[in-house]
PDB file of N, CA, C and O in Angstrom:
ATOM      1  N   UNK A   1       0.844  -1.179   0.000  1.00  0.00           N
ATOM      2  CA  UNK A   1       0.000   0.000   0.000  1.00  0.00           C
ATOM      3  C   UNK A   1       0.884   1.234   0.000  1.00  0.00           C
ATOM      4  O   UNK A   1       1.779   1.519   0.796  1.00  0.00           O
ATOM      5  N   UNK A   2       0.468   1.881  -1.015  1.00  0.00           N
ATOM      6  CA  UNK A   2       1.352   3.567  -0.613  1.00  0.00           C
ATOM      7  C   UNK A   2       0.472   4.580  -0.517  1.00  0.00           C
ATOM      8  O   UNK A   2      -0.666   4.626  -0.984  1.00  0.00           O
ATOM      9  N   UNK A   3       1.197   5.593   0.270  1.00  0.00           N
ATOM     10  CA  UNK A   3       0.091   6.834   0.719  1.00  0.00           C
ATOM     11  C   UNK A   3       0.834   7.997   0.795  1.00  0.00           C
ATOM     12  O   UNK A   3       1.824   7.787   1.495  1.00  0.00           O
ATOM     13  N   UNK A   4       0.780   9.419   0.278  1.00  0.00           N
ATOM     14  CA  UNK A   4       1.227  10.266   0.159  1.00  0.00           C
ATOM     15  C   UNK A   4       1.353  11.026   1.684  1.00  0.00           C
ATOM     16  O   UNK A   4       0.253  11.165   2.218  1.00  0.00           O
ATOM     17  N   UNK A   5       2.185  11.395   2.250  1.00  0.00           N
ATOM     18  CA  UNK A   5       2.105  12.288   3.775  1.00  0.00           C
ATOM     19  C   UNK A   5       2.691  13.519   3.638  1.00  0.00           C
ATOM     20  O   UNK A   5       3.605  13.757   2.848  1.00  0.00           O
ATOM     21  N   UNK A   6       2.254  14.203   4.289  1.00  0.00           N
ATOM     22  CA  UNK A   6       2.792  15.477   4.617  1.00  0.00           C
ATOM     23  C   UNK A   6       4.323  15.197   5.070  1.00  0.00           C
ATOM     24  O   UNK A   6       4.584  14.198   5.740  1.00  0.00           O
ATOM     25  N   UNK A   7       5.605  16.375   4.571  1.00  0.00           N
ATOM     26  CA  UNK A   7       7.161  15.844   5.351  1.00  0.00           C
ATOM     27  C   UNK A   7       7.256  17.722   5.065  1.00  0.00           C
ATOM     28  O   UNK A   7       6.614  18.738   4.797  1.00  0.00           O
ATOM     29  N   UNK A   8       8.695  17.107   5.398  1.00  0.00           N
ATOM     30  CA  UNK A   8       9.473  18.692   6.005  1.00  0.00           C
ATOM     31  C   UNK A   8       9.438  19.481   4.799  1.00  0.00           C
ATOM     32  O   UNK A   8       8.807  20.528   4.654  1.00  0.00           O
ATOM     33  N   UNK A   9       9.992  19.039   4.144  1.00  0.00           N
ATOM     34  CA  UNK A   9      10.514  20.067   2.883  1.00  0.00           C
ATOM     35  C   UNK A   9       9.380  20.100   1.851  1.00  0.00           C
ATOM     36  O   UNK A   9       8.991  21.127   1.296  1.00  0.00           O
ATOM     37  N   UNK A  10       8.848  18.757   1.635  1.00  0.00           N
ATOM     38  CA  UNK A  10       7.621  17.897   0.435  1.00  0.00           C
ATOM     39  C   UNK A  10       7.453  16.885   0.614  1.00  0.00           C
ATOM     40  O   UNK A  10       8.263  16.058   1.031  1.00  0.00           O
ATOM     41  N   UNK A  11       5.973  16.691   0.235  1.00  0.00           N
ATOM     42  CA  UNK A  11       5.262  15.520   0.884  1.00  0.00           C
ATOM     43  C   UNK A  11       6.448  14.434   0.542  1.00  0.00           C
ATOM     44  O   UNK A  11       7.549  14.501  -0.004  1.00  0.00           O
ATOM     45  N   UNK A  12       5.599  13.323   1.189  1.00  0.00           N
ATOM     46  CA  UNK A  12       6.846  11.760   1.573  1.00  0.00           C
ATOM     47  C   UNK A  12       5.539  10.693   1.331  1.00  0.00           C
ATOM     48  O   UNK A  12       4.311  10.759   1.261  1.00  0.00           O
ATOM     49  N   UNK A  13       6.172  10.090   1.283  1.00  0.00           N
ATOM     50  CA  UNK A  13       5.476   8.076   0.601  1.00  0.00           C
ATOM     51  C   UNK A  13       5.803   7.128   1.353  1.00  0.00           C
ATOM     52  O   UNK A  13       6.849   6.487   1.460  1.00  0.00           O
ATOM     53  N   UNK A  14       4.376   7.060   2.112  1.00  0.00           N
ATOM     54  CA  UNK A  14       4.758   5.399   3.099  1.00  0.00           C
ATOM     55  C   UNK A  14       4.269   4.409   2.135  1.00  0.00           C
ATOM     56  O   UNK A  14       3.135   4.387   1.655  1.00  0.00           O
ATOM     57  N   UNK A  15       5.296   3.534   1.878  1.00  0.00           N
ATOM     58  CA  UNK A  15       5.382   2.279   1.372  1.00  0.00           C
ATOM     59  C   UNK A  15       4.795   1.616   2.344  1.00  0.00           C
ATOM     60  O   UNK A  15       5.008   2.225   3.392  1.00  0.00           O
ATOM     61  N   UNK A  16       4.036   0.481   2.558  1.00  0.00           N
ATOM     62  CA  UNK A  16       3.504  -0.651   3.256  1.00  0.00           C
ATOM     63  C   UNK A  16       3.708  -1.713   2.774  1.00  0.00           C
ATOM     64  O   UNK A  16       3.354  -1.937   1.616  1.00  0.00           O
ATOM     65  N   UNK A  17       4.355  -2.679   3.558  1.00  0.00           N
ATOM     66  CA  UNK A  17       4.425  -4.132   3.173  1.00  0.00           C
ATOM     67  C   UNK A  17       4.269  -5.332   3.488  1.00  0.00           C
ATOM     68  O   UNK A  17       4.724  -5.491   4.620  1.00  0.00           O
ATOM     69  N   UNK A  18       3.883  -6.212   3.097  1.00  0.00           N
ATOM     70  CA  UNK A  18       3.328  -7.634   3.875  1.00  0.00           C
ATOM     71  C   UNK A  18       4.856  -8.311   3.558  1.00  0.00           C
ATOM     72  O   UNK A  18       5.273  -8.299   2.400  1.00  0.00           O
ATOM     73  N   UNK A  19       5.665  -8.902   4.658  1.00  0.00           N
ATOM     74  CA  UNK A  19       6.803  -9.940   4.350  1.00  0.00           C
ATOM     75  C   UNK A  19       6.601 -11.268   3.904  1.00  0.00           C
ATOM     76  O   UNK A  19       7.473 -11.967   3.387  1.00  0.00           O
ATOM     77  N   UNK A  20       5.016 -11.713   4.192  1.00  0.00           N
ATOM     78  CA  UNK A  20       5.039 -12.707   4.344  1.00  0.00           C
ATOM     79  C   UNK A  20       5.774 -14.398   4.157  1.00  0.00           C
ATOM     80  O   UNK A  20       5.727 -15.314   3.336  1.00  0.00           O
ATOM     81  N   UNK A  21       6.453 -14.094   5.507  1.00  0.00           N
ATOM     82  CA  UNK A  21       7.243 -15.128   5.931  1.00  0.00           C
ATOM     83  C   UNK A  21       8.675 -14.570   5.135  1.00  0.00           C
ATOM     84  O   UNK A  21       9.640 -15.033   5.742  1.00  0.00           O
ATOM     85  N   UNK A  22       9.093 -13.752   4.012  1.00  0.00           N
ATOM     86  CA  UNK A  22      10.607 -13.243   3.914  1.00  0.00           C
ATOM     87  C   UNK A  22      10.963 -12.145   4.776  1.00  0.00           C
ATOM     88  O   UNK A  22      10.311 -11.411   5.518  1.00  0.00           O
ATOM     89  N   UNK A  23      12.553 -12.267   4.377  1.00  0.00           N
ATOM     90  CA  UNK A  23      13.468 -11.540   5.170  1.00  0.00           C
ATOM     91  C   UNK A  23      13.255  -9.936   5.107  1.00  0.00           C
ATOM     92  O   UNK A  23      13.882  -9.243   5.909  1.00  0.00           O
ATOM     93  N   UNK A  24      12.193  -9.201   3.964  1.00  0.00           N
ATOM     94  CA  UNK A  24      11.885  -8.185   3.487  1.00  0.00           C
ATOM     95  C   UNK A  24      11.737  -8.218   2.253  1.00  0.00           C
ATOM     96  O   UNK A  24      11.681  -9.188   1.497  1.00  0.00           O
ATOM     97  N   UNK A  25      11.650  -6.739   1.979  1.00  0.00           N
ATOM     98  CA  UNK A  25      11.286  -6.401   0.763  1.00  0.00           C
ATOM     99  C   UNK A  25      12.370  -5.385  -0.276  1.00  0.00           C
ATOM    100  O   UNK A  25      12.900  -4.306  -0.011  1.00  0.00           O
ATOM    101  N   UNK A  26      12.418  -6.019  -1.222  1.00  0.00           N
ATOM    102  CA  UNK A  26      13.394  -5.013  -2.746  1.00  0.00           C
ATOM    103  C   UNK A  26      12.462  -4.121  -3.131  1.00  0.00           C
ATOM    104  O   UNK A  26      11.516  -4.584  -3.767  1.00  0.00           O
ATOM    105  N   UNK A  27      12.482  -2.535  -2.836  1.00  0.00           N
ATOM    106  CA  UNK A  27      11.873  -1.274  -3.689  1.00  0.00           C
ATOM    107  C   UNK A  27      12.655  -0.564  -4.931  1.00  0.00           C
ATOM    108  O   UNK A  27      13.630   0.186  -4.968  1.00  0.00           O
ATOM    109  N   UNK A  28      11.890  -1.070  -5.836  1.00  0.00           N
ATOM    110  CA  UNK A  28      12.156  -0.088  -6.600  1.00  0.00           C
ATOM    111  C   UNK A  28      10.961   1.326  -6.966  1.00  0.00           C
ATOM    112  O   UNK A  28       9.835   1.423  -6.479  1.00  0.00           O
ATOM    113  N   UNK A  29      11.527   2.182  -7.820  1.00  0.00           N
ATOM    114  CA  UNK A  29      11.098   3.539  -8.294  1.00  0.00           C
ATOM    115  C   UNK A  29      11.651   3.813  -9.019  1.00  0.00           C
ATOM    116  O   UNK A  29      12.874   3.696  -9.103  1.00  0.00           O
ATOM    117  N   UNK A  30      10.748   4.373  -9.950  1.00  0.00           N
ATOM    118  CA  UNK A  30      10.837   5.568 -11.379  1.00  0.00           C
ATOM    119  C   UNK A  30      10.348   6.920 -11.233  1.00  0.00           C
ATOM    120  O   UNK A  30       9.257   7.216 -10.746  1.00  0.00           O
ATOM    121  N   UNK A  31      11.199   7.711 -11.673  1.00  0.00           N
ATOM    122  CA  UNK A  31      10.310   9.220 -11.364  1.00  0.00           C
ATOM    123  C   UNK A  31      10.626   9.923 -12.522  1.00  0.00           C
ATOM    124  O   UNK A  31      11.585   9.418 -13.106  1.00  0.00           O
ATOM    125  N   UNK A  32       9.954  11.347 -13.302  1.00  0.00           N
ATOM    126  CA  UNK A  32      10.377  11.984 -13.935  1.00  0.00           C
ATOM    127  C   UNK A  32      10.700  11.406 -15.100  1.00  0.00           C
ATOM    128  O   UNK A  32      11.517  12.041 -15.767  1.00  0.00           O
ATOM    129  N   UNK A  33      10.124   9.913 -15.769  1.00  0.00           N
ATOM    130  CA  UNK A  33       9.989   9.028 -16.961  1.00  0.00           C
ATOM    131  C   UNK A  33      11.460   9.068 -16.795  1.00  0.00           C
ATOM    132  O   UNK A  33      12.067   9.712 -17.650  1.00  0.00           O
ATOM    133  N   UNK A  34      12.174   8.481 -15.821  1.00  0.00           N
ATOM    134  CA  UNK A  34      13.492   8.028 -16.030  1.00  0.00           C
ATOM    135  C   UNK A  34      13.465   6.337 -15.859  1.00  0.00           C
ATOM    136  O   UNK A  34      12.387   5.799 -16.110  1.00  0.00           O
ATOM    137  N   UNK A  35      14.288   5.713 -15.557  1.00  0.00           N
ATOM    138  CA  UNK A  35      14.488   4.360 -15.057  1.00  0.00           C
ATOM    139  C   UNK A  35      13.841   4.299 -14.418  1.00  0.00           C
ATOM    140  O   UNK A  35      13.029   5.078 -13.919  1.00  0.00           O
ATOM    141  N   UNK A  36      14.347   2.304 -14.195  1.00  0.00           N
ATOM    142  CA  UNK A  36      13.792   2.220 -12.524  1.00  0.00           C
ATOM    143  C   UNK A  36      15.153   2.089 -12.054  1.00  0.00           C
ATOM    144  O   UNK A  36      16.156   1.772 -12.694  1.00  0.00           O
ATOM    145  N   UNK A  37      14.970   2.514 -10.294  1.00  0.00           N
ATOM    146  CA  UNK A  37      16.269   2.212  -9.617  1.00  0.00           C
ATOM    147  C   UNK A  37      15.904   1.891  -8.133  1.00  0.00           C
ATOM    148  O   UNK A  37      14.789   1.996  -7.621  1.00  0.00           O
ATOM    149  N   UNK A  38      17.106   1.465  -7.524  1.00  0.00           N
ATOM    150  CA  UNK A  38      16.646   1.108  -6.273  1.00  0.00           C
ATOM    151  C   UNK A  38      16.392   2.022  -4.997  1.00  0.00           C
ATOM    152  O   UNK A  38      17.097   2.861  -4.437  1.00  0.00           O
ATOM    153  N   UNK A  39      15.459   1.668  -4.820  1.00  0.00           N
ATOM    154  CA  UNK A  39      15.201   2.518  -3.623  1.00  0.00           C
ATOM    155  C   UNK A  39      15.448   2.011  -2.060  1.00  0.00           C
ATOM    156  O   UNK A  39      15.697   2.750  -1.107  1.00  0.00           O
ATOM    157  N   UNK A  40      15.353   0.955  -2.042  1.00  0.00           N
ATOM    158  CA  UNK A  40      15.707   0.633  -0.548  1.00  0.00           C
ATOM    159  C   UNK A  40      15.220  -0.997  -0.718  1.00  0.00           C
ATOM    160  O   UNK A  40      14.483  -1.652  -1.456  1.00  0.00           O
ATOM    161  N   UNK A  41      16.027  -1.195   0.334  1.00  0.00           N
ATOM    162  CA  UNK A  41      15.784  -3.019   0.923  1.00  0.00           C
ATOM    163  C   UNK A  41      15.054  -2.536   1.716  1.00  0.00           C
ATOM    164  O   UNK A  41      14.976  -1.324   1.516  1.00  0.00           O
ATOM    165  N   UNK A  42      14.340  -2.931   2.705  1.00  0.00           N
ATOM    166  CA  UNK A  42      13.220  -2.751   3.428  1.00  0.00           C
ATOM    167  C   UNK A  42      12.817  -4.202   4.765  1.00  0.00           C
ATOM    168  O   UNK A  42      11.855  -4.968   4.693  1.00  0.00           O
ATOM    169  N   UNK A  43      13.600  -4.192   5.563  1.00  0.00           N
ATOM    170  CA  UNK A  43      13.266  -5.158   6.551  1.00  0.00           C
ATOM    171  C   UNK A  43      12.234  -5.030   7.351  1.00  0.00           C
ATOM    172  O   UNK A  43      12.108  -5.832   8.276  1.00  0.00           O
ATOM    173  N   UNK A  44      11.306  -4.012   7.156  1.00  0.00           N
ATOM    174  CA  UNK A  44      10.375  -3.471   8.314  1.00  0.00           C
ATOM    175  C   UNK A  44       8.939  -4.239   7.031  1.00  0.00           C
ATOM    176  O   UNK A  44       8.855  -4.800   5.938  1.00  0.00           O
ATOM    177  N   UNK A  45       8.055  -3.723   8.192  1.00  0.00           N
ATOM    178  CA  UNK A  45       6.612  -3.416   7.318  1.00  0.00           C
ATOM    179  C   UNK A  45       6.439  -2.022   6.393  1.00  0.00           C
ATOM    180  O   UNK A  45       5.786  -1.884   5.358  1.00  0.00           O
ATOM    181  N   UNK A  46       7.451  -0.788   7.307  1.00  0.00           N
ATOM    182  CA  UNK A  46       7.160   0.499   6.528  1.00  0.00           C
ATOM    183  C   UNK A  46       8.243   0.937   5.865  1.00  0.00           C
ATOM    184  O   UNK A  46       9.318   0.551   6.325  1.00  0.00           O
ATOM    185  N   UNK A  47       8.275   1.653   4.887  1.00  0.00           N
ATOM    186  CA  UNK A  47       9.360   2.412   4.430  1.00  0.00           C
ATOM    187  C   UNK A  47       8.909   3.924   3.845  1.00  0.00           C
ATOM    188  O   UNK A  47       7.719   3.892   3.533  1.00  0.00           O
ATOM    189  N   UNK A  48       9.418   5.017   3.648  1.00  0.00           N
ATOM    190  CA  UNK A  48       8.725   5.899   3.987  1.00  0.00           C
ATOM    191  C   UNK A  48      10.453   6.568   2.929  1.00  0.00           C
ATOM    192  O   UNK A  48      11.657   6.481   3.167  1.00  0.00           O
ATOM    193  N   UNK A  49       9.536   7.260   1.646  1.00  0.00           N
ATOM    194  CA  UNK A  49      10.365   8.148   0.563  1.00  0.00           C
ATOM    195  C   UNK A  49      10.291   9.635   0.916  1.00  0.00           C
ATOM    196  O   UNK A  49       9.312  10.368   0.773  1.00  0.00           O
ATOM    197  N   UNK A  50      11.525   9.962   1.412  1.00  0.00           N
ATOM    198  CA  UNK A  50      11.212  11.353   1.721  1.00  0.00           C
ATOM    199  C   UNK A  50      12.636  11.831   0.605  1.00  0.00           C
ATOM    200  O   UNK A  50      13.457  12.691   0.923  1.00  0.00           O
ATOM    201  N   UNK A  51      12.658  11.263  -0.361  1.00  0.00           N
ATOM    202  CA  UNK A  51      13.743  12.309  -1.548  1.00  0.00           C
ATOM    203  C   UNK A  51      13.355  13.558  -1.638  1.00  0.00           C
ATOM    204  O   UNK A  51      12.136  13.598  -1.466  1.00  0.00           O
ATOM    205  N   UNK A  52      13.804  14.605  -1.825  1.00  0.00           N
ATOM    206  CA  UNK A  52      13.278  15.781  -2.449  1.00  0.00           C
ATOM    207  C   UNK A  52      12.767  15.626  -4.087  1.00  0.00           C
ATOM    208  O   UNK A  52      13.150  14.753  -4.866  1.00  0.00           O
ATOM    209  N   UNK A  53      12.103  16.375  -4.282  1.00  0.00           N
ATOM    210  CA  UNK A  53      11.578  16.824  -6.112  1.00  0.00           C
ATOM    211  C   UNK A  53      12.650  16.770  -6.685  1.00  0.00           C
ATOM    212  O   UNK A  53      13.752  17.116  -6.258  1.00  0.00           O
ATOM    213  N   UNK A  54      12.335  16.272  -7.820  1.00  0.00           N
ATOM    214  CA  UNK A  54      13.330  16.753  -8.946  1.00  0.00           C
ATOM    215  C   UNK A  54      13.776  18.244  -8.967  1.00  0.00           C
ATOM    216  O   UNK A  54      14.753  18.923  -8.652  1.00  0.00           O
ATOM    217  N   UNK A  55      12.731  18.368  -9.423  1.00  0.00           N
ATOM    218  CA  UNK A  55      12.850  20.127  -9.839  1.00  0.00           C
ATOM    219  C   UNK A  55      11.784  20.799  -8.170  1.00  0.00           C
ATOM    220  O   UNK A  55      10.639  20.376  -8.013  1.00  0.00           O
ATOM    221  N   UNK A  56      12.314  21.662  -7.289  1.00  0.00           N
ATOM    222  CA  UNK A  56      12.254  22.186  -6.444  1.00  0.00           C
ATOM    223  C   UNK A  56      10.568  22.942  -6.774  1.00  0.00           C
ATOM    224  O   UNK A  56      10.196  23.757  -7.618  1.00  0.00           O
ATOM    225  N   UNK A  57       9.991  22.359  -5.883  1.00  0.00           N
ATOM    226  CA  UNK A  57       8.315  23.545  -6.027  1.00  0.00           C
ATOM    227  C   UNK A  57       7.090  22.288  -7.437  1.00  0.00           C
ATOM    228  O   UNK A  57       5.907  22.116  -7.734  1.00  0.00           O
ATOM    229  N   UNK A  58       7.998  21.952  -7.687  1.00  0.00           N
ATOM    230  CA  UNK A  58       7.193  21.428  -9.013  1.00  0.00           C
ATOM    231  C   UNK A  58       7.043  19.678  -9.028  1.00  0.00           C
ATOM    232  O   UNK A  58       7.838  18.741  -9.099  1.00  0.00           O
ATOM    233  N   UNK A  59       5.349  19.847  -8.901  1.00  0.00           N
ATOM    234  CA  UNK A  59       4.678  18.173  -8.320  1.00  0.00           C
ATOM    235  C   UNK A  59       5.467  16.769  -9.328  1.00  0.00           C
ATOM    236  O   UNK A  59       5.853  16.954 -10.482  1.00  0.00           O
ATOM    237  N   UNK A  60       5.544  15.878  -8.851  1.00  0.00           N
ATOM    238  CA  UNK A  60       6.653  14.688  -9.728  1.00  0.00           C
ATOM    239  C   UNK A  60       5.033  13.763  -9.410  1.00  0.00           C
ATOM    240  O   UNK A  60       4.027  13.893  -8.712  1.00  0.00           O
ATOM    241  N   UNK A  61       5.619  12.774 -10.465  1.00  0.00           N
ATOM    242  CA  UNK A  61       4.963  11.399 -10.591  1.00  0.00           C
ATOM    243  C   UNK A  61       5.802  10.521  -9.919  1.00  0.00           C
ATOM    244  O   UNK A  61       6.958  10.472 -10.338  1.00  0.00           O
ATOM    245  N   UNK A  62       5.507   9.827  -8.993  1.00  0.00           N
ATOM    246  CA  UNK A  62       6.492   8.958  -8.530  1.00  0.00           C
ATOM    247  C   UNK A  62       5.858   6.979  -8.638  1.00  0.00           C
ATOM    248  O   UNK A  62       4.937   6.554  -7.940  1.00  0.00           O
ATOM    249  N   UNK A  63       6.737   6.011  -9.782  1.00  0.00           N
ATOM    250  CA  UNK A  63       5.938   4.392  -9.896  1.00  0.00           C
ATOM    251  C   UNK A  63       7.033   3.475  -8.774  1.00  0.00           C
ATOM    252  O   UNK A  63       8.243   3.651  -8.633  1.00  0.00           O
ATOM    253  N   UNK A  64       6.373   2.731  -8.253  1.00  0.00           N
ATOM    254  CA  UNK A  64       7.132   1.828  -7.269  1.00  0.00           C
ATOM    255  C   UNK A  64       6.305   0.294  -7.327  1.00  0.00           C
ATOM    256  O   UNK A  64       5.108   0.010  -7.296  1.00  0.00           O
ATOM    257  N   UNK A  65       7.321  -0.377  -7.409  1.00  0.00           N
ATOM    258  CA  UNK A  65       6.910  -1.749  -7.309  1.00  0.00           C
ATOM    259  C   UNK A  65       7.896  -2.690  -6.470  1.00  0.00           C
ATOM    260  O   UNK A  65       9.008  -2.222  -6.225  1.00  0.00           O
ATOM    261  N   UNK A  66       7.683  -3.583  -6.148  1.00  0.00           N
ATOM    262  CA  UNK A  66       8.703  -4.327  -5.210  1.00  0.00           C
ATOM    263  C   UNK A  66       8.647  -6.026  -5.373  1.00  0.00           C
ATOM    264  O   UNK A  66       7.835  -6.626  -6.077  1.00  0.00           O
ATOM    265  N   UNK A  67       9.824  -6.708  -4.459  1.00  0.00           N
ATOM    266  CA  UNK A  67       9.047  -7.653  -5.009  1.00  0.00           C
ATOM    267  C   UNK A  67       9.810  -7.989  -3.214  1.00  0.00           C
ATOM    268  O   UNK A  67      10.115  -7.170  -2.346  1.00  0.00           O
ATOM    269  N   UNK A  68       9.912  -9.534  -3.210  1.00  0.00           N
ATOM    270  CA  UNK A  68      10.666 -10.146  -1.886  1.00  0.00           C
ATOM    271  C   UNK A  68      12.055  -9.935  -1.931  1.00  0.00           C
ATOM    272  O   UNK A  68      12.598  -9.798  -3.027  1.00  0.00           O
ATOM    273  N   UNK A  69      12.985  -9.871  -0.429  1.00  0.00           N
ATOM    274  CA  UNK A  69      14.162 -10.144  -0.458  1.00  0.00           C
ATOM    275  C   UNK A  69      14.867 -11.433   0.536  1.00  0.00           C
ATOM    276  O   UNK A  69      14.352 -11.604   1.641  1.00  0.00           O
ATOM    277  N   UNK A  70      15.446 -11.872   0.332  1.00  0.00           N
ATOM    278  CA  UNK A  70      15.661 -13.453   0.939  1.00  0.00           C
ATOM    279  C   UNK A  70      16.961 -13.610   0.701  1.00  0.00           C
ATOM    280  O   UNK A  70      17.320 -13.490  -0.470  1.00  0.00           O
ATOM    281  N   UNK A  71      17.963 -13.910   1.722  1.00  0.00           N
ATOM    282  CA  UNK A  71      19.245 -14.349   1.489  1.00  0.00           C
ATOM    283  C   UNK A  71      19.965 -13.072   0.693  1.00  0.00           C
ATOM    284  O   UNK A  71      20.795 -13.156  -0.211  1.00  0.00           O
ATOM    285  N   UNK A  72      19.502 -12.075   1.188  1.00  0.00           N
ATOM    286  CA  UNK A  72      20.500 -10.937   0.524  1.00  0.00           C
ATOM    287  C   UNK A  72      20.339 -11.021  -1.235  1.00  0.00           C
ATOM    288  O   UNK A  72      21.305 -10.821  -1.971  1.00  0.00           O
ATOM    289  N   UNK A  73      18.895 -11.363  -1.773  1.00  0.00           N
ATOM    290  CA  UNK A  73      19.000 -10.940  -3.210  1.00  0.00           C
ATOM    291  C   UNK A  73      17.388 -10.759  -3.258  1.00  0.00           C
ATOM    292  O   UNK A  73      16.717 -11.130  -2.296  1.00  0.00           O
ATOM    293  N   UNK A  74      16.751 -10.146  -4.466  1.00  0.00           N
ATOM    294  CA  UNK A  74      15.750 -10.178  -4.569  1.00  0.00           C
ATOM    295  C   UNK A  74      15.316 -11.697  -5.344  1.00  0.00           C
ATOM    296  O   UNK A  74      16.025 -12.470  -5.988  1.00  0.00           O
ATOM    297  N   UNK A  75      13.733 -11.772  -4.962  1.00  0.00           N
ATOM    298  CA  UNK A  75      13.259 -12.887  -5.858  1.00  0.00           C
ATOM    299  C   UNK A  75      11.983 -12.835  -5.684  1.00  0.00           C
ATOM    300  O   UNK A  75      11.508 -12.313  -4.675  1.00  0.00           O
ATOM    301  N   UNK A  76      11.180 -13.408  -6.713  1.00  0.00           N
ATOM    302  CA  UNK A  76       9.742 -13.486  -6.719  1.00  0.00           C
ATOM    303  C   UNK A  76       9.572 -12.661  -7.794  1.00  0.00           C
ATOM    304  O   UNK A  76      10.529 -12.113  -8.341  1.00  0.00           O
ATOM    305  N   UNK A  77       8.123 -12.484  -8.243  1.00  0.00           N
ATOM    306  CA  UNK A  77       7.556 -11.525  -8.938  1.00  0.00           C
ATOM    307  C   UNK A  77       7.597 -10.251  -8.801  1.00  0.00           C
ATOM    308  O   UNK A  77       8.259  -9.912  -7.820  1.00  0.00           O
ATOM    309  N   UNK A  78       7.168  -9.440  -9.372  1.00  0.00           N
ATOM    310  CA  UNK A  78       7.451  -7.761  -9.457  1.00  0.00           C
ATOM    311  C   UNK A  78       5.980  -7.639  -8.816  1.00  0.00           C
ATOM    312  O   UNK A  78       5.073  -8.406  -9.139  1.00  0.00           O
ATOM    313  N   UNK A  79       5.824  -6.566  -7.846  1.00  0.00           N
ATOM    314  CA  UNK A  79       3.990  -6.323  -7.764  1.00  0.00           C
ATOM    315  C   UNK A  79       3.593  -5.710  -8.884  1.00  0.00           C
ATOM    316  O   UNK A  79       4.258  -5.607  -9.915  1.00  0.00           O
ATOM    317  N   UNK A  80       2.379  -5.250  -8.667  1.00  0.00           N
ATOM    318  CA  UNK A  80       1.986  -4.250 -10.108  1.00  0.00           C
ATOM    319  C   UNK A  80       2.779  -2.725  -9.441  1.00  0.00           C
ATOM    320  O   UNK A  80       3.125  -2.439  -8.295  1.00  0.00           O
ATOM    321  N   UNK A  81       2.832  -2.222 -10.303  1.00  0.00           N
ATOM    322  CA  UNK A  81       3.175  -0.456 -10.577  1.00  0.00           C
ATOM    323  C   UNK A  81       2.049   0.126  -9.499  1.00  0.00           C
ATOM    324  O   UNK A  81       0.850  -0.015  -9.737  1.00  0.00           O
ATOM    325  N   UNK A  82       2.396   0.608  -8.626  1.00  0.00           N
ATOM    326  CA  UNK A  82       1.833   1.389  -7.961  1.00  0.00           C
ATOM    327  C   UNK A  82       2.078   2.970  -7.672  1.00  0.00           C
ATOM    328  O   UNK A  82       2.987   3.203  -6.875  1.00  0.00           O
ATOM    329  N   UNK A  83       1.468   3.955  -8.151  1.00  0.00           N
ATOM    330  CA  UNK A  83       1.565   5.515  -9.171  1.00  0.00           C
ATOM    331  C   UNK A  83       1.139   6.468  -7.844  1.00  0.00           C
ATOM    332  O   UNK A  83       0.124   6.211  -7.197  1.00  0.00           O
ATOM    333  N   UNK A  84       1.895   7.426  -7.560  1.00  0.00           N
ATOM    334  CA  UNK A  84       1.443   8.404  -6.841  1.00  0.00           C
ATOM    335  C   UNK A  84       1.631   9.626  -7.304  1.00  0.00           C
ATOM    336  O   UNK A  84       2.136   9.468  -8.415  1.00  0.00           O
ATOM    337  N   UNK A  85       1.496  10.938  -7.056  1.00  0.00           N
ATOM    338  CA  UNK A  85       2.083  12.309  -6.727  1.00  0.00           C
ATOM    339  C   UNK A  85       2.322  12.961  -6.184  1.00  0.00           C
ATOM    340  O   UNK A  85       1.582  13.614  -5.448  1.00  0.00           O
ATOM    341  N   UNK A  86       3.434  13.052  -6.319  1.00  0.00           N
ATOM    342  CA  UNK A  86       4.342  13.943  -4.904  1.00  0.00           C
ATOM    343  C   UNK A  86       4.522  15.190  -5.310  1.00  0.00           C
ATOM    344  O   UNK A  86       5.161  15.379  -6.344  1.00  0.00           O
ATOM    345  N   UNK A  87       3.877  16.516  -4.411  1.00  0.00           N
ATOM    346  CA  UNK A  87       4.057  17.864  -4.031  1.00  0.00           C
ATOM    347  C   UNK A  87       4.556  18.138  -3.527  1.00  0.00           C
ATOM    348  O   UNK A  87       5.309  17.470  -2.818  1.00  0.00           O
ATOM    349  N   UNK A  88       4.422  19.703  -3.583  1.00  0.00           N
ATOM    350  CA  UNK A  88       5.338  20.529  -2.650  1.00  0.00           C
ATOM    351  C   UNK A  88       4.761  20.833  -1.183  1.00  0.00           C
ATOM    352  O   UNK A  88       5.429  21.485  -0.380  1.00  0.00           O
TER     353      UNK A  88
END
């Protein structure tokens, strides 16, 4: 589950995650129709994107999908694309 929050500088993105039964979770993200890249391993249930904007003042698209992490690599399926927007 992701949800846009209020943060210091511009809003932030709690990631939510079910482990079920792995060691965590592999995040990735795309922003600004660039790649995807990694965003964090994730041993918790939450993870929480507080990057700044690309461009300072001006709202971004931010896609994240994840999949399991186990033994220090990712594996499993990709989730679906999950799409937010992040403001100022």
């Amino acid at each position: 589950k992701i949800k846009v929050l209020p943060g210091i500088l511009n809003e932030k993105v709690a990631i939510r995650s079910s482990k079920h039964g792995h060691d965590g979770a592999f995040i990735e993200t795309r922003r600004g129709g660039g790649d995807w890249e990694e965003l964090a391993i994730s041993m918790k249930h939450l993870h929480e994107d507080t990057r700044p904007l690309l461009v300072p003042g001006q709202p971004e698209r931010r896609d994240y999908r994840l999949r399991f992490w186990d033994k220090g690599k990712p594996n499993g399926d990709w989730t679906d694309v999950a799409t937010v927007t992040v403001g100022p």
